[in-house]
Backbone as JSON, one array per atom type, in Angstrom:
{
  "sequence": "XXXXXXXXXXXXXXXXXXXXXXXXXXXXXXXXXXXXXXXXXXXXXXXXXXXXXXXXXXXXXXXXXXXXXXXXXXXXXXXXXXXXXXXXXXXXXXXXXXXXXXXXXXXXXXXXXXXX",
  "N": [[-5.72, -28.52, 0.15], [-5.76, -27.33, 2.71], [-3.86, -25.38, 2.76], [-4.98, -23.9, 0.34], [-6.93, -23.05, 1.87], [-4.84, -21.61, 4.22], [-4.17, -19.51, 2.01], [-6.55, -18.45, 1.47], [-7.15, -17.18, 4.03], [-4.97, -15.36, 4.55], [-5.51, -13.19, 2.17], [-7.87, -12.23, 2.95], [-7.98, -11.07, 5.52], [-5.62, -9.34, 5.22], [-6.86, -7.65, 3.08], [-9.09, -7.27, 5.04], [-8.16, -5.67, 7.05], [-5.35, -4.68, 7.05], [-3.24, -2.78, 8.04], [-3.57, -3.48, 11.0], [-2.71, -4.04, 14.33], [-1.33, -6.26, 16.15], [-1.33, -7.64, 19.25], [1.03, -7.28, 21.76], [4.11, -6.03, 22.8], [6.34, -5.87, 21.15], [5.12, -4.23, 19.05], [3.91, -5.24, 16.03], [2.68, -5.37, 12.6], [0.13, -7.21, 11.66], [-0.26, -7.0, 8.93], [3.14, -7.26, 8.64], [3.94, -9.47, 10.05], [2.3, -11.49, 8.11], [3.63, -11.45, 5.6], [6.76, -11.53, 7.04], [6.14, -14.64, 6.93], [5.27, -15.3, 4.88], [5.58, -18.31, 2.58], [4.66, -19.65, 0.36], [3.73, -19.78, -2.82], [1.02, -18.97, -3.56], [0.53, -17.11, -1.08], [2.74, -15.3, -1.5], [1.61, -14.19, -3.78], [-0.65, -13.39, -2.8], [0.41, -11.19, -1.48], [1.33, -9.93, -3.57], [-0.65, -9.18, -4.86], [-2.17, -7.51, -2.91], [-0.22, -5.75, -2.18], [-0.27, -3.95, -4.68], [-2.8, -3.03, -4.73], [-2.46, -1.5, -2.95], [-0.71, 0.59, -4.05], [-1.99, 1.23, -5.85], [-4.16, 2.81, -4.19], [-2.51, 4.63, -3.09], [-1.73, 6.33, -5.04], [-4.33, 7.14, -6.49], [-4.6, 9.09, -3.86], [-2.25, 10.77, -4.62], [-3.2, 11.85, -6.81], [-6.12, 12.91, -6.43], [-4.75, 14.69, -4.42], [-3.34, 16.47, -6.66], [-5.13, 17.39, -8.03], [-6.37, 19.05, -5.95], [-4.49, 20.69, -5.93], [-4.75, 22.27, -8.29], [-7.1, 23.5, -8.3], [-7.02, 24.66, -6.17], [-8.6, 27.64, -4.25], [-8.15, 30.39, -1.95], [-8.0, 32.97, 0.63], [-5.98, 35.09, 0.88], [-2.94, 35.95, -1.68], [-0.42, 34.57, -0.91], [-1.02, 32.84, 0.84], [-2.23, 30.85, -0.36], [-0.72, 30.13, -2.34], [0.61, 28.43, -0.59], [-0.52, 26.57, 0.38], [-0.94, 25.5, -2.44], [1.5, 24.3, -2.92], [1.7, 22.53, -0.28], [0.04, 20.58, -1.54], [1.19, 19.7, -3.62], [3.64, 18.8, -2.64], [2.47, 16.61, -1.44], [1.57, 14.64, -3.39], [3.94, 14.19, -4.7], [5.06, 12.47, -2.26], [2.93, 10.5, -1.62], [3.18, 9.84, -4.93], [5.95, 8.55, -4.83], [5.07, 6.51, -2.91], [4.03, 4.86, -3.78], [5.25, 4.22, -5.92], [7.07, 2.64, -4.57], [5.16, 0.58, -3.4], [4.53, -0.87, -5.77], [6.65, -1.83, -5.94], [7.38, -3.61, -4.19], [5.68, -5.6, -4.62], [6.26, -7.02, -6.9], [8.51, -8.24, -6.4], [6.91, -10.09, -4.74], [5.66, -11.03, -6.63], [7.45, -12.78, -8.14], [8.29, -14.11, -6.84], [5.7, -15.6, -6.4], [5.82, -17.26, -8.4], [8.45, -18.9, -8.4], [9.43, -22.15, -8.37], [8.26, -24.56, -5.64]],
  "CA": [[-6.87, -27.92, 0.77], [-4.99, -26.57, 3.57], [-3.06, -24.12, 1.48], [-6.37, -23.35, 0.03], [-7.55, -22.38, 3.87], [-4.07, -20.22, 4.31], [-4.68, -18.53, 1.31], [-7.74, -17.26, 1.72], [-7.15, -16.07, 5.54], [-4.06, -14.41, 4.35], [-6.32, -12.36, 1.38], [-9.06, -11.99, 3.99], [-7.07, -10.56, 6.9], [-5.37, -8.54, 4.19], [-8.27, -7.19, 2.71], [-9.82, -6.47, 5.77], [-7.36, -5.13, 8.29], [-3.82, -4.17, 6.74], [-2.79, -1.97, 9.19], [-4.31, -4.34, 12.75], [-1.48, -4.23, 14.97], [-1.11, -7.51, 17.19], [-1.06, -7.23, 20.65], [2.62, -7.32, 22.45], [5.53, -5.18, 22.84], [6.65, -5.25, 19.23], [4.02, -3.82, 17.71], [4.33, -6.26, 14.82], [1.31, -5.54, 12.4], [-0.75, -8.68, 10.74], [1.1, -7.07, 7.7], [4.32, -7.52, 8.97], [3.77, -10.8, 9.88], [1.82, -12.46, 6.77], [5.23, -10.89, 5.02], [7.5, -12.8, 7.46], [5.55, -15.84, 6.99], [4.87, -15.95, 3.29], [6.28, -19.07, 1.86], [3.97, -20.87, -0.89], [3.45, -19.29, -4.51], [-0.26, -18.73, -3.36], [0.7, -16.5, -0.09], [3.31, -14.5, -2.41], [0.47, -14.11, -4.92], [-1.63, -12.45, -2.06], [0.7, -10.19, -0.92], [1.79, -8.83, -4.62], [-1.81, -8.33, -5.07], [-2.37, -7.0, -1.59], [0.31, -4.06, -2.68], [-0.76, -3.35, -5.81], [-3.52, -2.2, -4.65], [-1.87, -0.17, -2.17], [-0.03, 1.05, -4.59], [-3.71, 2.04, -6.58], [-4.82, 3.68, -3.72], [-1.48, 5.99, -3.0], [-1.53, 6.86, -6.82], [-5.25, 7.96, -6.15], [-4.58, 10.22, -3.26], [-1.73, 11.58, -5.13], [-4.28, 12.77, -8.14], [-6.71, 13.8, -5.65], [-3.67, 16.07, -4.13], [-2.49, 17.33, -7.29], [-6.39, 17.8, -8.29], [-6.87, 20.24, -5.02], [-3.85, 21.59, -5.93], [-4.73, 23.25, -8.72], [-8.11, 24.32, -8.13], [-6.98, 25.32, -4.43], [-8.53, 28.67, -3.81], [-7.91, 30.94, -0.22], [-7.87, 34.32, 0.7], [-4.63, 35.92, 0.09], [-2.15, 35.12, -2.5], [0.66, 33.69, -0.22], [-1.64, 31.28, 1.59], [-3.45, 29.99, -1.61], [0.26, 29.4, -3.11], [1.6, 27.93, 0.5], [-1.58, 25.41, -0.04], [-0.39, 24.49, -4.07], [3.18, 23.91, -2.67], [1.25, 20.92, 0.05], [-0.64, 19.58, -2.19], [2.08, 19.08, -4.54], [4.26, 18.01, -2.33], [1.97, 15.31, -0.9], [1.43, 14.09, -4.44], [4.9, 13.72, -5.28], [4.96, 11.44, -1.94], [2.18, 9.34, -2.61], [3.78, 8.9, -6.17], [6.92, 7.59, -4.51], [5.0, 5.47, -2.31], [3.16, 3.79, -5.19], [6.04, 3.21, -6.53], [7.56, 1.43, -3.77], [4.32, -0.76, -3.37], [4.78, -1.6, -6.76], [8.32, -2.96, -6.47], [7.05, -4.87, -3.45], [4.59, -6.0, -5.52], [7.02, -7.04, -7.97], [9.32, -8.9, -5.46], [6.01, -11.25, -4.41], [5.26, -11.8, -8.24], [8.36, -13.36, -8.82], [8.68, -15.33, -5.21], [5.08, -16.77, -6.14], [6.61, -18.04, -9.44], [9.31, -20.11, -7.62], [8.97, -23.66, -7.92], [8.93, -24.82, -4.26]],
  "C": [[-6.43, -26.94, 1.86], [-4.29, -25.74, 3.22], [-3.86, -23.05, 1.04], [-6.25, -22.14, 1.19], [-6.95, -21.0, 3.86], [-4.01, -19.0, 3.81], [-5.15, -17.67, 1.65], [-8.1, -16.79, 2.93], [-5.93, -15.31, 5.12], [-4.82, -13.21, 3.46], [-7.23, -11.76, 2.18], [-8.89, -10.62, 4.79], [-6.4, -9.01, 6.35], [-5.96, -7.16, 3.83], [-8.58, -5.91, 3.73], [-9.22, -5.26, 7.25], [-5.86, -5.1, 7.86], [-3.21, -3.5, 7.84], [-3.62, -2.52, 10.84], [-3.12, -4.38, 13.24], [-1.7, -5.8, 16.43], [-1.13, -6.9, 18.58], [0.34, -7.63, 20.99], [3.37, -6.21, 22.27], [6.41, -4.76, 21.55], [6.28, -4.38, 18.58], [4.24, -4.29, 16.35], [2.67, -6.15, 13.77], [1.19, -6.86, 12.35], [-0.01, -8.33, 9.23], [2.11, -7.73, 7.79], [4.76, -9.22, 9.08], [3.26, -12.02, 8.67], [3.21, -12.29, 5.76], [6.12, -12.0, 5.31], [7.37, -14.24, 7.51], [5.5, -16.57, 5.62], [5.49, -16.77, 2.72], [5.59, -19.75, 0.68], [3.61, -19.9, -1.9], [1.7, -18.83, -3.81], [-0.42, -17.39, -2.31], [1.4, -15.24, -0.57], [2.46, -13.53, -2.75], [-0.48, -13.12, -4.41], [-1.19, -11.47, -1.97], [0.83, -9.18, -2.3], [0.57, -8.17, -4.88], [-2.85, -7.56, -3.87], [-1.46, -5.46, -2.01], [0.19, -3.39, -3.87], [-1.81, -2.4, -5.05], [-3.39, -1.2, -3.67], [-1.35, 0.86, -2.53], [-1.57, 1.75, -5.36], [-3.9, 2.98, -5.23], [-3.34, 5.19, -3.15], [-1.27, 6.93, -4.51], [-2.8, 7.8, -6.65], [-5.33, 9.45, -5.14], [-3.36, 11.27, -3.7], [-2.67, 12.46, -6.36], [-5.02, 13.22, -7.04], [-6.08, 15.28, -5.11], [-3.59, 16.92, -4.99], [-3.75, 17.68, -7.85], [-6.71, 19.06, -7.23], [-5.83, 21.2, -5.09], [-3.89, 22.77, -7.07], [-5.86, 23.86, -9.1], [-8.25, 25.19, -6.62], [-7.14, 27.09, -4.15], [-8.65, 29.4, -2.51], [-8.3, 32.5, -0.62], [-6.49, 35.02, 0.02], [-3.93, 35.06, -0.65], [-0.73, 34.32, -1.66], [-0.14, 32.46, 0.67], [-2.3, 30.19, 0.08], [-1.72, 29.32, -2.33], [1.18, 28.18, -2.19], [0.83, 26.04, 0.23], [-1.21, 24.67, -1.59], [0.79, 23.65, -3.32], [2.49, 22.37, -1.45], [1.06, 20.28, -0.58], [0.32, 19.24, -3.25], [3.23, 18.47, -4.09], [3.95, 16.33, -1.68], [1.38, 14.89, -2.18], [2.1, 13.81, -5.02], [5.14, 12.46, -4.28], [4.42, 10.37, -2.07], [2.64, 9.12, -4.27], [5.02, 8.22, -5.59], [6.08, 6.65, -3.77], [4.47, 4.74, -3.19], [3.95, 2.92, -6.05], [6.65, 2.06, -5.98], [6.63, -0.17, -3.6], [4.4, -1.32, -4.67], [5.91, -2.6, -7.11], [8.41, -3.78, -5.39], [5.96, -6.08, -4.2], [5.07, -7.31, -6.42], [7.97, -8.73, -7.45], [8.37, -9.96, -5.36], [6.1, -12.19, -5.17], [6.16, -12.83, -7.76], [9.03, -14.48, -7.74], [7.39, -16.0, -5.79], [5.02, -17.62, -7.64], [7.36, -18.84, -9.32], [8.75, -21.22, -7.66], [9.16, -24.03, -6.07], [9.76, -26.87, -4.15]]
}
């Protein structure tokens, strides 16, 4: 039952505040911490599906990017091409970061598979 509980304040917390930074001198998010904490197949379980979908939403703002990039119209032709060249470069980042949340993702899976 208590497991239960942890769970579902780890998903919660998650959910609702990924990026909450703690109070102190660290600056340690509530990420950071549910991370350093995660030990039970259930807590894992949260986090892989906590970055997945991080990983969904950096994949999204990469299509969005590479969507404004190639309907991006301006005034002159060196600003309208300076604007493709952002937007395609901030759509190749968000694809690396997607990927990375995916291979954190990945890492959870296979921690909340562990027998304990």
């Amino acid at each position: 039952m208590r497991s239960k509980i942890g769970a579902a304040l780890v998903i919660g917390a998650l959910a609702l505040s990924p990026s909450l930074a703690l109070a102190g001198d660290e600056g340690h998010s509530l990420e950071q911490l549910v991370v350093e904490m995660a030990d039970t197949p259930a807590e894992h379980a949260a986090l892989a599906t906590h970055y997945r979908a991080k990983a969904a939403e950096a994949r999204a703002a990469a299509a969005r990017h590479e969507s404004m990039g190639r309907v991006y119209t301006g005034g002159k032709m060196m600003q309208r091409e300076q604007m493709k060249a952002h937007c395609r470069k901030l759509a190749e980042e968000n694809t690396a970061i997607a990927a990375e949340y995916e291979e954190l993702a990945k890492v959870h899976e296979a921690e909340s598979k562990k027998a304990q």
